[in-house]
LUMLO-556175 format. One record per residue (C-alpha): residue in one letter; z, y, x. Coordinates in nm, 3 decimals, decimal comma, always signed. Layout:
% LUMLO-556175
<r code="A" w="Z" v="Y" u="X"/>
...
***
This chain:
% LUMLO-556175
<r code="X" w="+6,060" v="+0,191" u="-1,768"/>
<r code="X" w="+5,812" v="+0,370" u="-1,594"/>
<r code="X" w="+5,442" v="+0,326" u="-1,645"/>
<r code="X" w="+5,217" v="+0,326" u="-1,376"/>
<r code="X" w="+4,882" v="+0,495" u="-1,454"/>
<r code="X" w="+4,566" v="+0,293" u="-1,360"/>
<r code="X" w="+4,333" v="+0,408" u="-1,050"/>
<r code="X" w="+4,048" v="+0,586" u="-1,166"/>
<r code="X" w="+3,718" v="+0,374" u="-1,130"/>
<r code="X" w="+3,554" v="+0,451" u="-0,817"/>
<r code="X" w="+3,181" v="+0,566" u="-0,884"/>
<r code="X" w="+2,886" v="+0,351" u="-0,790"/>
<r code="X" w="+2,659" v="+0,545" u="-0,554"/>
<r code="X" w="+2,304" v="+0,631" u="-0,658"/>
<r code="X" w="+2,077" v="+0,718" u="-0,433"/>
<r code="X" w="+1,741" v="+0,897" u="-0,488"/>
<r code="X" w="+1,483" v="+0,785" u="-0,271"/>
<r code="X" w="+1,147" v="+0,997" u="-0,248"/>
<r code="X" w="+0,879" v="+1,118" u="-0,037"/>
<r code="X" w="+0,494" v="+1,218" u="-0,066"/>
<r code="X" w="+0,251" v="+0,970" u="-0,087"/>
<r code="X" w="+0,198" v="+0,749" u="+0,201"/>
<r code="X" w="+0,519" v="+0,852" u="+0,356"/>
<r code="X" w="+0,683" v="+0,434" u="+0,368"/>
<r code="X" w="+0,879" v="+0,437" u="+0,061"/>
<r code="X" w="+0,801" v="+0,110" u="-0,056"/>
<r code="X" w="+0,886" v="-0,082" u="+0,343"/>
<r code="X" w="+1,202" v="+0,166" u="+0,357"/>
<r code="X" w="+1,349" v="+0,051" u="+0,019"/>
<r code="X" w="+1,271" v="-0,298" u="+0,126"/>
<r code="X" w="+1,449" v="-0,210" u="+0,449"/>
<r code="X" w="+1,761" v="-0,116" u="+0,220"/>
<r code="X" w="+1,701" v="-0,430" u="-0,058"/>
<r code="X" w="+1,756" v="-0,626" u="+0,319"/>
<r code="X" w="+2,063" v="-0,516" u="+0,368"/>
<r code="X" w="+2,164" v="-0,585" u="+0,006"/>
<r code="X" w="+2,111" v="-0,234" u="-0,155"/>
<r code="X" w="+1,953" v="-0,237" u="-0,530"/>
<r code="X" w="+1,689" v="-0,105" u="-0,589"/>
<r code="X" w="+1,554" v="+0,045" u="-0,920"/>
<r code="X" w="+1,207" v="+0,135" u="-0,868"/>
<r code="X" w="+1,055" v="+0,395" u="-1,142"/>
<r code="X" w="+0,726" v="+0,297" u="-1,053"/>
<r code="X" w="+0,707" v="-0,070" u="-1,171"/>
<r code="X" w="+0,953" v="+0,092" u="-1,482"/>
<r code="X" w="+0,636" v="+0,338" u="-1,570"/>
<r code="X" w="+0,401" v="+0,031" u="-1,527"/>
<r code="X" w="+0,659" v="-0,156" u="-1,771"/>
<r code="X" w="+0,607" v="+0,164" u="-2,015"/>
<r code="X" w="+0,228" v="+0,186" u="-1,999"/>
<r code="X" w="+0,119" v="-0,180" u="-2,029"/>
<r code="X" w="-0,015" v="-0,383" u="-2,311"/>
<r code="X" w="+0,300" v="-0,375" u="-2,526"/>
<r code="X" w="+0,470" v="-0,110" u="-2,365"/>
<r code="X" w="+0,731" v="+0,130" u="-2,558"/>
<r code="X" w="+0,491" v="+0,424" u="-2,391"/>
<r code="X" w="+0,139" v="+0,351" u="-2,572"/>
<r code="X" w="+0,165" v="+0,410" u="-2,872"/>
<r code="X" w="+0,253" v="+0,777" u="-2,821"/>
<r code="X" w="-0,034" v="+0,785" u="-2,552"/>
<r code="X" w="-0,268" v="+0,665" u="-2,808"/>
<r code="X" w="-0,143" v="+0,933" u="-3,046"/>
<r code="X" w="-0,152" v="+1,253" u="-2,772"/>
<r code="X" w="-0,445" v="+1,152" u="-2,577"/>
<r code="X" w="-0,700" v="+0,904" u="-2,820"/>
<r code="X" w="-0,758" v="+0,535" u="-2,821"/>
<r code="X" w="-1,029" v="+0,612" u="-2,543"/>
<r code="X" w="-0,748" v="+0,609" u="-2,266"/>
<r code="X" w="-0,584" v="+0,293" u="-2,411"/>
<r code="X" w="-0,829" v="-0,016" u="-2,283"/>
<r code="X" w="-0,929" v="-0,323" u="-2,488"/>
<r code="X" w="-0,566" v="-0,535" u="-2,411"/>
<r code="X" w="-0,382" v="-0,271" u="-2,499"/>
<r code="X" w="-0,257" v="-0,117" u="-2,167"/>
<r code="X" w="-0,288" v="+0,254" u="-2,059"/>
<r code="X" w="-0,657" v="+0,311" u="-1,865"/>
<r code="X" w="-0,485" v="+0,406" u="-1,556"/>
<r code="X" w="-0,861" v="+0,516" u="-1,395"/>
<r code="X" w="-0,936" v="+0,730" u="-1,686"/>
<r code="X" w="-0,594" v="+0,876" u="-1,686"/>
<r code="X" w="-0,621" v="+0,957" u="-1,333"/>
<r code="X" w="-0,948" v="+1,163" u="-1,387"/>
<r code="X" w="-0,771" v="+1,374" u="-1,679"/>
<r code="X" w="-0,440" v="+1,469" u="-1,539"/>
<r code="X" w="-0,648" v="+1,587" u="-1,227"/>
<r code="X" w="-0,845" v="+1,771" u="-1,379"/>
<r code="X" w="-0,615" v="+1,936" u="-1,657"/>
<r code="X" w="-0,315" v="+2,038" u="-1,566"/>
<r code="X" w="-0,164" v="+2,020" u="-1,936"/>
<r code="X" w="-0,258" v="+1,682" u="-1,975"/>
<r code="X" w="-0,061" v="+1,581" u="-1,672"/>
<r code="X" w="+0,242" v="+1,798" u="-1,830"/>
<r code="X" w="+0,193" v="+1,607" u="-2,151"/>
<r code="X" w="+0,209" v="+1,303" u="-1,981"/>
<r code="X" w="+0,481" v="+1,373" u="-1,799"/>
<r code="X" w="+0,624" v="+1,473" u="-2,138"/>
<r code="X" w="+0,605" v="+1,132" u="-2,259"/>
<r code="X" w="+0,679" v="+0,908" u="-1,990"/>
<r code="X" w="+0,982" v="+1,076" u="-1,785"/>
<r code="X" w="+1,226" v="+1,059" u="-2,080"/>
<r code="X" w="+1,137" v="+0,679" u="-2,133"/>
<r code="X" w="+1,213" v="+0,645" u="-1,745"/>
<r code="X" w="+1,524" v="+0,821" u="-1,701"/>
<r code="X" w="+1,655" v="+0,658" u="-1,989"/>
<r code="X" w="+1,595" v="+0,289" u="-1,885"/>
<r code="X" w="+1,668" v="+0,367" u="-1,487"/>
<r code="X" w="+2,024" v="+0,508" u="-1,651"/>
<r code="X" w="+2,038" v="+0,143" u="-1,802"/>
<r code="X" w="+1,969" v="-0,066" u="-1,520"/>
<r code="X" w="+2,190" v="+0,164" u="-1,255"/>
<r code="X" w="+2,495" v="+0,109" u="-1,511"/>
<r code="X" w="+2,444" v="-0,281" u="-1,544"/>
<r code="X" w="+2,735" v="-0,488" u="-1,321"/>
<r code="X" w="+2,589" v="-0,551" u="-0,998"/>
<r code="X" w="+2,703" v="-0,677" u="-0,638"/>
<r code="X" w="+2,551" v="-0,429" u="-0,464"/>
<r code="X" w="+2,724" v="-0,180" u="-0,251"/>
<r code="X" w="+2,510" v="+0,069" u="-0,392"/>
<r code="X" w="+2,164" v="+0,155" u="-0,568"/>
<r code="X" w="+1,819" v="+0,304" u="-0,468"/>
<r code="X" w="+1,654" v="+0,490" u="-0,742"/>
<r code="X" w="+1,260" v="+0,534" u="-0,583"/>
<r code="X" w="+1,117" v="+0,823" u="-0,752"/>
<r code="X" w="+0,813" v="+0,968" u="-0,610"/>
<r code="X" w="+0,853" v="+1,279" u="-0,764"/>
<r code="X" w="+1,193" v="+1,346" u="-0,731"/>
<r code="X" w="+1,238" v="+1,690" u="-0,635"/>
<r code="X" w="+0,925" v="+1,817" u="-0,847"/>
<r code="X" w="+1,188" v="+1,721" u="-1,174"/>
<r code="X" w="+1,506" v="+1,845" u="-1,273"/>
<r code="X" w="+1,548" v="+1,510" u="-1,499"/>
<r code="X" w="+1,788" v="+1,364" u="-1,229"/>
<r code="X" w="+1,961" v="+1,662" u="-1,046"/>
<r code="X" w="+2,317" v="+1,569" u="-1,195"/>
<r code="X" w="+2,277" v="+1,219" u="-1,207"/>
<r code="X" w="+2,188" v="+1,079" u="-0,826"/>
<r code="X" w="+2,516" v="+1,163" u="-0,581"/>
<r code="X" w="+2,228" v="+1,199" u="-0,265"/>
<r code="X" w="+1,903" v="+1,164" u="-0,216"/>
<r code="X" w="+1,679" v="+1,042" u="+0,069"/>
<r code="X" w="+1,312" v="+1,162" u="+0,150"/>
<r code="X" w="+1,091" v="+0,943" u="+0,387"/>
<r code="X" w="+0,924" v="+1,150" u="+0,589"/>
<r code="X" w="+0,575" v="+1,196" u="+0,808"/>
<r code="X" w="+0,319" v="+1,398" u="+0,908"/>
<r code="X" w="+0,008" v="+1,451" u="+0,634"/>
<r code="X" w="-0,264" v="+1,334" u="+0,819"/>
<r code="X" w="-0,027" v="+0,958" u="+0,845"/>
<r code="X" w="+0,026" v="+1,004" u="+0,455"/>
<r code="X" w="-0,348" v="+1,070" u="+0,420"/>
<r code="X" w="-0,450" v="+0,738" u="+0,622"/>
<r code="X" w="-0,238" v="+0,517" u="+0,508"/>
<r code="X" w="-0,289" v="+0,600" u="+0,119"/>
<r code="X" w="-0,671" v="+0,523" u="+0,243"/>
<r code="X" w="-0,571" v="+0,207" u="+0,373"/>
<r code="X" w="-0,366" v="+0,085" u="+0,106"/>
<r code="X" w="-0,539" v="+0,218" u="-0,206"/>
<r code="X" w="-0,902" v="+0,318" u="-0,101"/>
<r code="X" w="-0,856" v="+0,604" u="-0,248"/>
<r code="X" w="-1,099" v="+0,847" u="-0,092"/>
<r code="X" w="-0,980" v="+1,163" u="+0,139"/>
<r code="X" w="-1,056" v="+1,439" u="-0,108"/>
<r code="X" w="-0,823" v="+1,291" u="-0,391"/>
<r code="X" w="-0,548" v="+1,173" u="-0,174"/>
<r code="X" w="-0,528" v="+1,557" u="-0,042"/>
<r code="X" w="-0,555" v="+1,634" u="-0,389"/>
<r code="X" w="-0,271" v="+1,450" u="-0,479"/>
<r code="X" w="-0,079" v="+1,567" u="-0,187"/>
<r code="X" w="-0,141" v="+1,926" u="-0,273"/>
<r code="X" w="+0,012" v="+1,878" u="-0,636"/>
<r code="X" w="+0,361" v="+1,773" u="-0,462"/>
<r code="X" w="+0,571" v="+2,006" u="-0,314"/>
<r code="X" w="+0,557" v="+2,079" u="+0,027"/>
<r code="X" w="+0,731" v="+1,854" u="+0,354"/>
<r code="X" w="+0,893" v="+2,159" u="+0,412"/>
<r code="X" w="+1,033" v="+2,180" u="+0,101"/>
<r code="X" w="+1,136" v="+1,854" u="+0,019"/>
<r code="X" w="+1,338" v="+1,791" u="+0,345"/>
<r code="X" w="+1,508" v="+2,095" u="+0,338"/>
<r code="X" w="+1,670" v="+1,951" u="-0,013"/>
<r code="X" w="+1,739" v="+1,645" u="+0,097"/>
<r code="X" w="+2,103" v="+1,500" u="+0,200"/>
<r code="X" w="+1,929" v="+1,230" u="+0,441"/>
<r code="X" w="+1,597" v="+1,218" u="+0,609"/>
<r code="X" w="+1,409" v="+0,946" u="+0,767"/>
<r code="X" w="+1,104" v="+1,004" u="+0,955"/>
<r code="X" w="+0,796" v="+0,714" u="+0,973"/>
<r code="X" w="+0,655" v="+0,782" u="+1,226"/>
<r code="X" w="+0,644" v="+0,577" u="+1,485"/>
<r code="X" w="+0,672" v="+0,148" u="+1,428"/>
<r code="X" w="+0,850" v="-0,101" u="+1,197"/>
<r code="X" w="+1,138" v="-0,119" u="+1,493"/>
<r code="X" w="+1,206" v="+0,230" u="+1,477"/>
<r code="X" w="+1,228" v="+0,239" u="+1,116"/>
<r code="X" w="+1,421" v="-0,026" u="+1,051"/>
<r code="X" w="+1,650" v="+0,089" u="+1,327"/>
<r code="X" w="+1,661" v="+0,412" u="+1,079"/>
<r code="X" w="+1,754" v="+0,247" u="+0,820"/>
<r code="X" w="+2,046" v="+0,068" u="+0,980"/>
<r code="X" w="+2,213" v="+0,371" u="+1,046"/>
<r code="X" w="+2,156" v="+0,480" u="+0,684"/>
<r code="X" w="+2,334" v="+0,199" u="+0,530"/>
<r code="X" w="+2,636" v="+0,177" u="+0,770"/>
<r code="X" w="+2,678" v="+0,558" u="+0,638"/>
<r code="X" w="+2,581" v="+0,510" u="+0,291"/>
<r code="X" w="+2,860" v="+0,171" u="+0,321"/>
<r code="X" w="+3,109" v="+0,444" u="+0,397"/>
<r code="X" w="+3,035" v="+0,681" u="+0,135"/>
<r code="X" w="+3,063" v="+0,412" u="-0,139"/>
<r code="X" w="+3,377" v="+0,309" u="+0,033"/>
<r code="X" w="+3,534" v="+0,700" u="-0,025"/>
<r code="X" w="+3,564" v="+0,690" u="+0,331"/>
<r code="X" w="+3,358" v="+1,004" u="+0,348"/>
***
């Protein structure tokens, strides 16, 4: 009798989300969570790693001193700021620690059974790695002009003008980072014309997980 061989498994589609600082990342993914996309957010996985308990202090403590570890046990994310600023090595070293931890548990999460049509991975610094080149099937950058990114970071954060630019100086350039990106949207403009973005995004992104693309 003749065996019939299964189908193989169609792939879940991940989708890297990014863009610089004050660009709408957080309202786009919740745009996309909306229309029943999951998101895993590396982020609030980093703040996982780096507070009281988490799998990312001790080896802080180690590299960097108990001085950058505060009294409940959770990194001293002020003091931290100050030092990767200011040395570029420490940053790397950082980096060093934490990125491997995040991969590794966004990997976990995006392989978990889930509903969803398909996943949003947000990671601000996306392109600036090479962690997640041959892992994400397309990536998204949210997009706007530096003087938006540089008032709304104000806004949000009170962070003051000279470190924001700071900050935007150490990413790569708008430039750069849409000309690697599958799909771009821009913000702008108002919550209606972003969301109206965003709708268009998922009715494609629906196909692609459907193979119909």
């Amino acid at each position: 009798m003749a065996t019939i061989s299964p189908s193989p498994l169609k792939k879940h589609l991940l989708i890297g989300l990014t863009g610089g600082i004050g660009s709408g990342k957080s309202t786009v993914a919740t745009l996309f969570v909306q229309h029943g996309a999951r998101l895993i957010d590396t982020d609030e996985i980093s703040h996982a790693l780096t507070r009281s308990g988490g799998a990312a202090i001790p080896e802080i403590r180690t590299t960097f001193g108990n001085s950058f570890v505060d009294a409940q046990g959770a990194l001293d994310r002020s003091k931290m700021r100050e030092l990767v600023f200011a040395k570029p090595d420490a940053k790397k070293q950082l980096e060093s620690i934490l990125h491997p931890l995040i991969l590794n548990l966004a990997k976990q999460t995006a392989s978990s059974a889930t509903s969803a049509p398909y996943t949003l991975i947000a990671i601000p610094l996306l392109f600036e790695s090479t962690r997640y080149r041959d892992w994400l099937h397309r990536t998204l950058v949210v997009d706007c002009p530096e003087e938006l990114q540089i008032a709304r970071t104000m806004q949000r954060s009170g962070l003051d003008k000279a470190l924001i630019q700071s900050i935007i100086n150490q990413q790569i350039s708008r430039s750069q980072r849409t000309a690697l990106a599958n799909d771009i949207i821009l913000n702008d403009s108002d919550l209606a014309t972003l969301s109206t973005q965003v709708d268009a995004l998922h009715v494609r992104f629906l196909t692609i997980a459907n193979g119909s693309d």
